[in-house]
N, C-alpha and C positions, 0 to 999 in steps of 0.2 A: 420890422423883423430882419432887414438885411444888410442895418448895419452890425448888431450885436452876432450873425453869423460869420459877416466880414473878419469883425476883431478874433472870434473863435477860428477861424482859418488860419490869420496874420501869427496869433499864439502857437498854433499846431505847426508851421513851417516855421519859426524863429525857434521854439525846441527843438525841431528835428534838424534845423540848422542846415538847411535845404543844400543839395551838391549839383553839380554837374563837371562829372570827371573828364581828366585831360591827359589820358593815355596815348600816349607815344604813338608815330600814323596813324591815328583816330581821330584829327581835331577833324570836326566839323566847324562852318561859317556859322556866325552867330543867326543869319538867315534863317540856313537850314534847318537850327535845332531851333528856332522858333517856328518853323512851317510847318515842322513833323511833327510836335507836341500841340501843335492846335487841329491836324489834318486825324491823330490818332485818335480812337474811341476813348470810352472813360467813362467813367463815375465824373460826376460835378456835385462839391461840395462847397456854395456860395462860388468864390473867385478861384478855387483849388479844381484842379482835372490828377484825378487818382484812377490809377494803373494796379489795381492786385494780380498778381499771381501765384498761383500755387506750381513747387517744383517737387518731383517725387524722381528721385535717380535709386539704381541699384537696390532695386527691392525686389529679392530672390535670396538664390542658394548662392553661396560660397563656398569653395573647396577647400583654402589655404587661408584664413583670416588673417594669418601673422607672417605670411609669405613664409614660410619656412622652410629649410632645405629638405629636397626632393630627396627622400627615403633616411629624414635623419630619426623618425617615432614621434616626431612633436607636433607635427602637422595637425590644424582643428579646422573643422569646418562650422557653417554657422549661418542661419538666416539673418541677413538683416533688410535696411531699407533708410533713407534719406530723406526725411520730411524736410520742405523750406518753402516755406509763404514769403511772398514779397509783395509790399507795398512803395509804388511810387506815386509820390506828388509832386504837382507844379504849381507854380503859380504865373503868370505873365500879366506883366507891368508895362503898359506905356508904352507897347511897344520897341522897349531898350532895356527891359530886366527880366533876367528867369530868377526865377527861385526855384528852387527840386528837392527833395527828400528822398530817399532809400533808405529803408527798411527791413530787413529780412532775416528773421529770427530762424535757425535751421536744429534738426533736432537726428539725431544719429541711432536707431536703434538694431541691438542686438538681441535673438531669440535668447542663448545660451550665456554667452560671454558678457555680463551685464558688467562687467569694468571697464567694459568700451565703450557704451551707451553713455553719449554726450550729448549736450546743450550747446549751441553757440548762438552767436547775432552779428549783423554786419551792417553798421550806420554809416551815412556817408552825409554831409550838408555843406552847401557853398550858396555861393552868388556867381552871375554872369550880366553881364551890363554893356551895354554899346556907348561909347565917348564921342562925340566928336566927329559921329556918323559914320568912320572908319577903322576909332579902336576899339578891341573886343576884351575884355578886361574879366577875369576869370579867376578865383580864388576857390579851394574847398577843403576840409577836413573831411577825413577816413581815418573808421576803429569797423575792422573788417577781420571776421575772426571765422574759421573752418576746421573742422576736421576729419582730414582727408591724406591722401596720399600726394603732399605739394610739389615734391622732388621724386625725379624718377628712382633715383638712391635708396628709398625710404622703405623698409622692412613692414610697415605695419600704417594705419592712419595715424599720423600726430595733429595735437592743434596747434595750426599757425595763426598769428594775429599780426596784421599791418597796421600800425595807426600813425599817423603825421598825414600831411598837409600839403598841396600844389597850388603852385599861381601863373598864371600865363599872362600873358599879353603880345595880341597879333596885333595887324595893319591888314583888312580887308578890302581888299576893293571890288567894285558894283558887280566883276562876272565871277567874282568867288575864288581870286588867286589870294593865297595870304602868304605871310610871314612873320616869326614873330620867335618869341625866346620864354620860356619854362624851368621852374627852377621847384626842388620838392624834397622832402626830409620825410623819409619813413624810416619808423622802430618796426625792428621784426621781432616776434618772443615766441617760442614752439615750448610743445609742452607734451610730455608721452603721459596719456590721458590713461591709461591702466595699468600703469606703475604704482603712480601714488606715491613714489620715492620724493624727498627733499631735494637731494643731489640728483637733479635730471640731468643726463648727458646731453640729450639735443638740446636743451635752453645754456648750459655751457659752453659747449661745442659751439653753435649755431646766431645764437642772440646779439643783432649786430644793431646800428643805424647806419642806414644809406642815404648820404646826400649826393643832390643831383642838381646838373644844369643841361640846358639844352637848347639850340638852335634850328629852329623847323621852317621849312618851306613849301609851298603847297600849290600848285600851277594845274590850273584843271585846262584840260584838254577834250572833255564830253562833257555831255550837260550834269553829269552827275559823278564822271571821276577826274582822277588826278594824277599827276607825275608828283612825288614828294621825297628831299632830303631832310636828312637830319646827323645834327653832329652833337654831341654830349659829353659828359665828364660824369665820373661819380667815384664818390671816397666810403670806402669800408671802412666801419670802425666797430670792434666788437668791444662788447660789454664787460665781460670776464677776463681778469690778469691773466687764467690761464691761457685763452685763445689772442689774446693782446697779439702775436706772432700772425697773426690771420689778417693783420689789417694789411692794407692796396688801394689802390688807382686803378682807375681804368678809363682809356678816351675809347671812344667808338665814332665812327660817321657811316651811315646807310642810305639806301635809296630806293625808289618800289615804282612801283603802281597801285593805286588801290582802287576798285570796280565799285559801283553804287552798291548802299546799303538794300538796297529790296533791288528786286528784277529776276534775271534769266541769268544772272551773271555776277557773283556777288565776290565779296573777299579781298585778299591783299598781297603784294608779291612784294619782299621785302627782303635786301642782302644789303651787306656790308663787312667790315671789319673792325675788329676791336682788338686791343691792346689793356693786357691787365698786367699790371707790373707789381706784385708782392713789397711791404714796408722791412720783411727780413728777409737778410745778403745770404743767399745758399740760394734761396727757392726757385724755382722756377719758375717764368712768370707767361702768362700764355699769350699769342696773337697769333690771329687768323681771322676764317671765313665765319661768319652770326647769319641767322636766317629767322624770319617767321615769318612762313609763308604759310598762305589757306584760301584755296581757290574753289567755290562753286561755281556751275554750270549744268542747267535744265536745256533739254532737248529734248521733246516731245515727253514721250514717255520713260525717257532716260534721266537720272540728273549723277554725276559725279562730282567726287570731290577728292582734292590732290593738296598733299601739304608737307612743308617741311621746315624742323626746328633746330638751329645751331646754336648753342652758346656754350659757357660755361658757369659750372654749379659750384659751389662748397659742399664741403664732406662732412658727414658727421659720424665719420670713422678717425678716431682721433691721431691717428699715425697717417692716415692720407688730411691734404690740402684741397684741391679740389678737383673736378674730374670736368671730362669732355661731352657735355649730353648732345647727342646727335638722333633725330627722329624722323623718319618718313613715312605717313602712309597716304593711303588708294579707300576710295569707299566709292558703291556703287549701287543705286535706287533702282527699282524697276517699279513704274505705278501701272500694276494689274488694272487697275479701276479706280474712280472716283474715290473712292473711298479707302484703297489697298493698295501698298506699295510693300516692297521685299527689300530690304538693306544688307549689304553684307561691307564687306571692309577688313584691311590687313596693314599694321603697323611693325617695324622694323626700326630699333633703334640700338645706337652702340654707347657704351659711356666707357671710357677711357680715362685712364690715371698717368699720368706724367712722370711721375714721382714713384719711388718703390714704397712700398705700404706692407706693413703687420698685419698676419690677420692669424684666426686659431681656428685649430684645426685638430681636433683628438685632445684637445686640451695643453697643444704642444703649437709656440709661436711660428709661423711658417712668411718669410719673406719674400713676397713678389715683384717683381724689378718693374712689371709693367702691365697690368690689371686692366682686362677690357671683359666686358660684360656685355652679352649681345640678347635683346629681349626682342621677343616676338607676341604679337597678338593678333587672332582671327577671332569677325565674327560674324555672329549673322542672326536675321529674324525678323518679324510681318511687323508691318504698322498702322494702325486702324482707326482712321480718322475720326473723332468723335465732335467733330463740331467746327466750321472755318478752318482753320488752319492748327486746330492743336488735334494731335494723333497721342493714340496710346500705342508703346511699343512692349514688344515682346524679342529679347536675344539672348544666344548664347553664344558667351566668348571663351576663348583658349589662350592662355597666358603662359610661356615658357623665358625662362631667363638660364642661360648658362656663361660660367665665366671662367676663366683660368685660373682664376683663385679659386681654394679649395672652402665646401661649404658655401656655394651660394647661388648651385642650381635649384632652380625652385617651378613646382609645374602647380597651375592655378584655374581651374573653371568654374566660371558663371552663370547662371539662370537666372532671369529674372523681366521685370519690365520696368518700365521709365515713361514719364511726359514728353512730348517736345512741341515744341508751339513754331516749327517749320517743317509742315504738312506739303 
């Protein structure tokens, strides 16, 4: 009986074409992700260790479903909710091969506004292999598809879908220093799921491919973190003659810390600079400070957490190019009890336009020289552990955007509850 379950397992991950992603300071040693997938609980299915989860976000009230500006009569509100089951498998070979699968079919629904109510799914399958006893050899495909609010820019949920492909290849040695070089092609395609229109603006506007290269470096300094650089390249190229003006370069190099994945301490501290240089002679082309940074930290009955995001974004305003998205916030646990902890948290972020931009206004075109938009979000609400480390939550948040362009204050509140499986 345990070969014919064998071959049933070997069929199930070569369909699903098993992954293990290689996201930018996140490489883990080939070690690691093999100690942590055999040390993790699971389902065992013959040779396969399967991981389901179920995720439930934003299931409550809505105040503004389509963000709309504050006091213009169009404003709707609306219950919805986020269903997304995930399944992960592995499999471990030899000692020198993972196989992994991701799975996660997500389902969007609305009380009222049933032109929202969307389907998506997100696959991901690779290989990961040890050579030579020190090279770590990494290849996966991703068709990874959501619909949500991707960009802070973004008026309403749109569906975005990433699909292409990464491959890496490090040099690890025995105390887990590595280095090694990364190279990846992703198509992006966005789609305004309650239109229904042919002529989508965001898939005009927006629909690029991104390729990329990259050089990482990784020096652990504690038994479970690291000091890590990285220097990169990547070429815009959009799909549509009309946005064809949109293509660019961009070099970047960063550097961080990044703290163990589990403990008292977790997260990553990550700055650098980047350089994006526009393929048409007028535009402006941006360089500066990039950040993503997210730092926890558990002290007794306290745990915080501190973060902050630099880059820049494309518009899908089609008289602006792209903008400045800049994000900070503060969040802060208190565990009553075993069982009960209070979260609250406050985000501040600005996005700025470089470039003068069109926008309407009374139905009359009105020209902005220099467009910054300043959003704020409070929240807050109990969380109540229902079992190990997954809690059910309950919050309510307050969402304000104002900006000096005219038409695009927008005030938004939340109810509702959520899963989290970091109790």
């Amino acid at each position: 009986m345990k070969r014919p379950l064998g071959v049933a397992a070997a069929l199930i991950v070569l369909t699903l074409a098993a992954a293990v992603r290689l996201p930018a300071q996140s490489y883990r040693t080939f070690r690691e992700d093999y100690e942590g997938i055999e040390a993790r609980a699971g389902l065992r299915l013959g040779p396969l260790r399967l991981q389901p989860v179920l995720r439930l976000s934003e299931a409550g009230y809505d105040s503004n479903v389509y963000y709309r500006a504050d006091g213009s009569g169009e404003v709707v509100s609306d219950f919805t909710a986020t269903f997304a089951p995930e399944l992960r498998a592995y499999w471990l070979l030899g000692g020198s091969v993972i196989l992994s699968a991701t799975e996660s079919p997500e389902y969007l629904f609305y009380a009222r506004e049933k032109g929202l109510r969307a389907f998506s799914n997100s696959f991901s399958g690779g290989l990961r292999m040890m050579l030579l006893r020190y090279f770590s050899l990494s290849a996966e495909y991703h068709d990874a598809s959501h619909v949500r609010r991707s960009m802070s820019e973004l008026d309403r949920r749109i569906r975005d879908t990433a699909t292409g492909g990464t491959a890496g290849l490090f040099f690890e040695t025995a105390r887990g220093t590595a280095f090694g070089v990364t190279a990846a092609v992703d198509d992006f395609r966005y789609e305004d799921v309650a239109s229904g229109a042919p002529d989508d603006v965001y898939a005009r506007t927006l629909d690029r491919r991104e390729t990329s290269a990259a050089a990482e470096v990784y020096y652990r300094v504690f038994s479970r973190s690291y000091l890590f650089a990285t220097a990169g390249w990547t070429r815009y190229a959009f799909d549509f003659a009309e946005s064809a003006w949109r293509d660019g370069e961009a070099v970047e190099a960063a550097g961080g810390f990044r703290f163990p994945l589990t403990g008292r301490a977790r997260g990553r501290i990550l700055f650098g600079w980047k350089s994006f240089r526009p393929d048409s002679a007028g535009r402006r082309p941006f360089s500066g400070l990039i950040a993503a940074t997210e730092v926890y930290l558990r002290l007794g009955r306290l745990a915080a957490t501190v973060g902050y995001d630099r880059d820049n974004a494309f518009s899908y305003n089609e008289s602006a190019y792209y903008y400045v998205d800049g994000r900070a916030r503060a969040g802060l646990s208190l565990y009553i009890a075993s069982f009960l902890r209070i979260d609250g948290g406050v985000q501040y972020g600005t996005m700025t336009y470089p470039e003068p931009q069109t926008v309407w206004s009374g139905g009359v075109p009105v020209t902005v020289d220099r467009r910054e938009d300043v959003q704020r979000t409070w929240s807050v609400g109990p969380v109540l552990r229902i079992g190990g480390t997954v809690g059910l939550g309950l919050t309510y948040n307050l969402y304000r955007r104002t900006s000096n362009a005219p038409g695009f204050d927008v005030r938004r509140n939340f109810a509702g509850a959520f899963l989290t499986y970091e109790f």
